[in-house]
N, C-alpha and C positions, 0 to 999 in steps of 0.2 A: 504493500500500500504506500511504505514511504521509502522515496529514493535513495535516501542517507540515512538510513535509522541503525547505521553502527555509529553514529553520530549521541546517540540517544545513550544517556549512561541511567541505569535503573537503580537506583538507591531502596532497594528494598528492606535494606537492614540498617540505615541512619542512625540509628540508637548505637548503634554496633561499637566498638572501641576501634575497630577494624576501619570504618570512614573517618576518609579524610580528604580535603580539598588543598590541593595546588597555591605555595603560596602567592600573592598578587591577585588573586581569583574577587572576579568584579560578579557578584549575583543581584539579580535583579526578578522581581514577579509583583501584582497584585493583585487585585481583588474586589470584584464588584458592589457598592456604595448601597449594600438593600439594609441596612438599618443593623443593631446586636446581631452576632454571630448567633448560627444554632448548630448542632455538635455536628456536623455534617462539614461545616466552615471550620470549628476548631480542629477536629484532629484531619480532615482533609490537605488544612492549610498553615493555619497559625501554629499550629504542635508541631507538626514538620519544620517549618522555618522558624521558630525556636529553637528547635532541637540544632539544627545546622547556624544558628547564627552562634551558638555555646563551642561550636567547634570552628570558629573562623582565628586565623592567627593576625597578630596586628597587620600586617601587610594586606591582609585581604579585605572587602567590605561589602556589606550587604543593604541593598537598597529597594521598601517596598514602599509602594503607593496605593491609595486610594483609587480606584477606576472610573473616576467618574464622568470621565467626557465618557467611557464604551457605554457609561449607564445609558446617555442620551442616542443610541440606537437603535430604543425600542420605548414606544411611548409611557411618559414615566408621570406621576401625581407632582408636578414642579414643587410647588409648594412645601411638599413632605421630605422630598429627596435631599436641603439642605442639613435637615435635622438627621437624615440617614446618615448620608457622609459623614457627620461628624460621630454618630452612634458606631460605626464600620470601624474611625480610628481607635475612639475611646473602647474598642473593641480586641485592634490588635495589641493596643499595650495592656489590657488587661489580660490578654492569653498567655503575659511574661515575655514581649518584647520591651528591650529596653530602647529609649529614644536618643541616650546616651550613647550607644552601640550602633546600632540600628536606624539607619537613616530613612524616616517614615514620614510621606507627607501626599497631599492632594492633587493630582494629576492634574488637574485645571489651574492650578495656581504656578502652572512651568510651561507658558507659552510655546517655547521649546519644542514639548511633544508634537503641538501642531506644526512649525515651521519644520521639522525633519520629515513628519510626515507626507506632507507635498511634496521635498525634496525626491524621499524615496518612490511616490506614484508614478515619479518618471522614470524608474526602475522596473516597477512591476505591471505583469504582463497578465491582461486580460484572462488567456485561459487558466493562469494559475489560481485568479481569484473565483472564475468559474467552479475552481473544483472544491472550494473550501465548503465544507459540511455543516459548519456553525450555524453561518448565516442563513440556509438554505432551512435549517429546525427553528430560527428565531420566526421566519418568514413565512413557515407553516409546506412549505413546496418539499415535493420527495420526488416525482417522477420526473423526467427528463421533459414530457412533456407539458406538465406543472410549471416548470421552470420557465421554458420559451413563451409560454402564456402568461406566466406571472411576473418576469423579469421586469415588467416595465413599470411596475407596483412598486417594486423592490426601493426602500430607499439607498440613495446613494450611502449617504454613514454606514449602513448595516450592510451593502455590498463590499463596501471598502475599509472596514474595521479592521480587517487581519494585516489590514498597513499600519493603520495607528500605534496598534501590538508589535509590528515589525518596529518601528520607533521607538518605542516606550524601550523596549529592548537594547536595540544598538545607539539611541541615544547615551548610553550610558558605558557603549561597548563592552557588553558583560560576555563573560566565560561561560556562565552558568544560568540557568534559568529554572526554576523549581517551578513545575506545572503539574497539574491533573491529567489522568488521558486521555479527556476531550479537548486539550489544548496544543497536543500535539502537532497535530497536522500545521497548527500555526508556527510553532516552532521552523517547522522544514519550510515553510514560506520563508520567517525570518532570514531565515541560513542562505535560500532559494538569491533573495532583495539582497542581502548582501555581496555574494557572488559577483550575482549584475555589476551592483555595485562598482565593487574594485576592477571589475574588468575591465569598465567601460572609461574607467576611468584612471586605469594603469595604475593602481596602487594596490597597497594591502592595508588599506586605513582599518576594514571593518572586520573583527575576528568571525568568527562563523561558536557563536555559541552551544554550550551541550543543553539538554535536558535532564535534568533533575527530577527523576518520577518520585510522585508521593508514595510515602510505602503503607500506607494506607489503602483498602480497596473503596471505592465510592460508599457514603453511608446513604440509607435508604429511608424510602418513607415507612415510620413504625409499625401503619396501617394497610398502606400499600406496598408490598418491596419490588413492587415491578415499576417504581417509579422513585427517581432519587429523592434524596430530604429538601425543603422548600421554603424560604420564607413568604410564598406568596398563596399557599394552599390553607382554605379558610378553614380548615379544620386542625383545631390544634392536636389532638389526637398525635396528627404526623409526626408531630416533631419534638424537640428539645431546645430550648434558648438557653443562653450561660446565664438570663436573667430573670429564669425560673426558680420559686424556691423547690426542694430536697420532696416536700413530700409530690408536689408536679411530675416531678421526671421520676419519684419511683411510679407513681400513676399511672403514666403513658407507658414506661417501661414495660408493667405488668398487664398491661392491654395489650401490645403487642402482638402483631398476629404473627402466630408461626403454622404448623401444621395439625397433621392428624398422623402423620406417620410414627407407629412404635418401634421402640429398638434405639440401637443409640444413635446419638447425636453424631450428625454429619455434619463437612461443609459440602455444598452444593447449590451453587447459585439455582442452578435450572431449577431440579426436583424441590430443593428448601430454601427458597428467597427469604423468609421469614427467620429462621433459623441461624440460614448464613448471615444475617448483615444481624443481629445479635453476636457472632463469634466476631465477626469484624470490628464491631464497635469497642467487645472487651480485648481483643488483642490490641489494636491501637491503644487503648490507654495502659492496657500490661506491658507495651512496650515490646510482645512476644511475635511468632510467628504465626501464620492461621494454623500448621500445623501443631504446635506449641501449644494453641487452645483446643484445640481440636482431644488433644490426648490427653488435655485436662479434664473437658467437659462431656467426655464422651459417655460413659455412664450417669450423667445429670438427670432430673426431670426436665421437663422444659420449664420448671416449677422452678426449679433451681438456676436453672441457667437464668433466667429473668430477674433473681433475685441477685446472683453474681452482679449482673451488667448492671444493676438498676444502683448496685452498692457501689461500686466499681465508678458511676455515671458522676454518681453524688457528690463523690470524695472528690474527681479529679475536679469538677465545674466550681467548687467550695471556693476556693480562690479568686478564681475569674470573674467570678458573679461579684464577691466583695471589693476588688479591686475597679471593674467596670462603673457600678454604684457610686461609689466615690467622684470618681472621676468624671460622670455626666451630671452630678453636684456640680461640677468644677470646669464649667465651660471657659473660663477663661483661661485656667491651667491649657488644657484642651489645644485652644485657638494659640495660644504661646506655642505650646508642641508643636503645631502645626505647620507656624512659620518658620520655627527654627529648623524643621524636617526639610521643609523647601527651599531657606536657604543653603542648606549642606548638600541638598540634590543639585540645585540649581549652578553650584560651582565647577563641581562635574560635567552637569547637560551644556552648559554657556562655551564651556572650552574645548567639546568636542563638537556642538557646530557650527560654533569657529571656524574649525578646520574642516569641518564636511564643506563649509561654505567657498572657505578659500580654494579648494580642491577645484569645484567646481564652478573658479572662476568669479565669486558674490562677493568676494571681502572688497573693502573699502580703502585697503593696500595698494600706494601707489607704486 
């Protein structure tokens, strides 16, 4: 499916003593502005890039942002979405990113992204954006002939979003990129625009970054597992927020649909969706492998296993939830974080294009 995916480095064991990253290693990723994380965002996201920002050495650094211009390519409650964005930051520093450490700030407030991004449009090529899959699920189109009918519907932002992504990325010239694996395909674009890039223009300015897979597998809806976890699904049932209290998410936990099948406990996505994204949910916070839970839980009830995950849910979000609380008291602490996260991006983004600019001829250099 993808042309370079020895390119693709699989982090499945990140806890492990055994990873480690390159030093000088520039990371970058972030994350869509829908308001508090729900456990789906944390151990998906913020527990992964926690866990790898604790193993970065001085030389390297880590930079995540706020997503919020990709918010606007699908129509969004204007009004509500400034209060998200800021609920999204005061979100990843409560999941134990430090701002100290960890350069974290709002995607909209670094012009930047946009001015590289038009640079790179004259890089990338039509059919590659054709093939991308995101947009074509945001857009509701599957068939090829969906597509040639519905293209002209299509808005531009949501056709040409996997550019903005190719920016956010090489604006920064990162090594590394820590994504989910629906974000893949974007990555090999990334890689694809840069390529172009340096060809076309006889250099090697742009590295060609890795991917970083979560070693998490996707978490699901509690009620439906045939559909991922959601901040936008009116039933709370689905899900888990870090700013639920303890007795909520053993609640939902213990509702949870699993099966009817007796005998022990498997993983199997296909046959026990229900089942599996309960072992998935307690391996990501044990820290273990599916196998690892697999041979723990394997003579459980499913009685048991619910009470596992539901205790296991409680203890890890204990923190997150106290620390988040605080911290949306403290909008202006907040709004301080925020600029300071974008001045330290910004130093970065301003100097490399700079040079994107003078490459191609823009600087203001006589």
């Amino acid at each position: 499916m993808f042309r370079r995916f020895v390119s693709t480095v699989c982090v499945e064991y990140v806890n492990s003593s055994s990873f480690s990253l390159p030093q000088g290693s520039m990371l970058v990723s972030g994350i869509q502005p829908t308001g508090s994380f729900h456990l789906g965002n944390y151990l998906g996201a913020a527990k992964t890039w926690h866990t790898i920002a604790r193993k970065l050495d001085s030389s390297s650094q880590m930079i995540l942002f706020i997503a919020d211009l990709h918010s606007l390519t699908v129509p969004q409650n204007y009004s509500v979405l400034k209060r998200q964005r800021f609920e999204a930051y005061a979100s990843l520093l409560a999941c134990g990113l430090d701002p100290a450490k960890v350069t974290i700030y709002h995607q909209a407030a670094l012009p930047e992204h946009t001015q590289l991004q038009w640079a790179l449009t004259c890089f990338a090529g039509m059919g590659l954006l054709n093939r991308m899959t995101q947009w074509k699920a945001k857009a509701g189109v599957k068939t090829e002939a969906e597509i040639q009918n519905e293209l002209g519907a299509v808005r531009l932002g949501l056709f040409a979003y996997p550019v903005l992504m190719a920016a956010d990325v090489l604006l920064f010239n990162a090594t590394h990129v820590p994504v989910g694996q629906d974000q893949v395909q974007h990555l090999e674009l990334t890689r694809d625009v840069a390529s172009a890039f340096n060809k076309q223009t006889n250099t090697k300015f742009f590295r060609s970054p890795k991917t970083l897979m979560a070693p998490a597998n996707k978490i699901l809806n509690l009620r439906d597992p045939s559909k991922k976890m959601s901040k936008s699904d009116p039933d709370e049932l689905t899900k888990i927020n870090i700013t639920e209290d303890p007795t909520s998410m053993r609640t939902k936990i213990m509702k949870a649909t699993t099966d009817s099948i007796d005998g022990p406990l498997t993983f199997d996505p296909e046959q026990r969706p229900g089942i599996s994204n309960l072992i998935t949910i307690y391996s990501a916070i044990a820290n273990q492998t599916i196998e690892e839970t697999v041979s723990q839980v394997k003579d459980f009830s499913k009685r048991d296993l619910k009470e596992l995950v539901a205790e296991a849910v409680v203890k890890e979000l204990e923190e997150p939830n106290r620390i988040y609380k605080e911290l949306v008291a403290s909008p202006d602490l907040l709004h301080k974080y925020s600029l300071e996260g974008a001045d330290k991006a910004r130093a970065v983004a301003s100097k490399n294009l700079k040079e994107v600019y003078k490459i191609l001829g823009m600087d203001m250099e006589t």
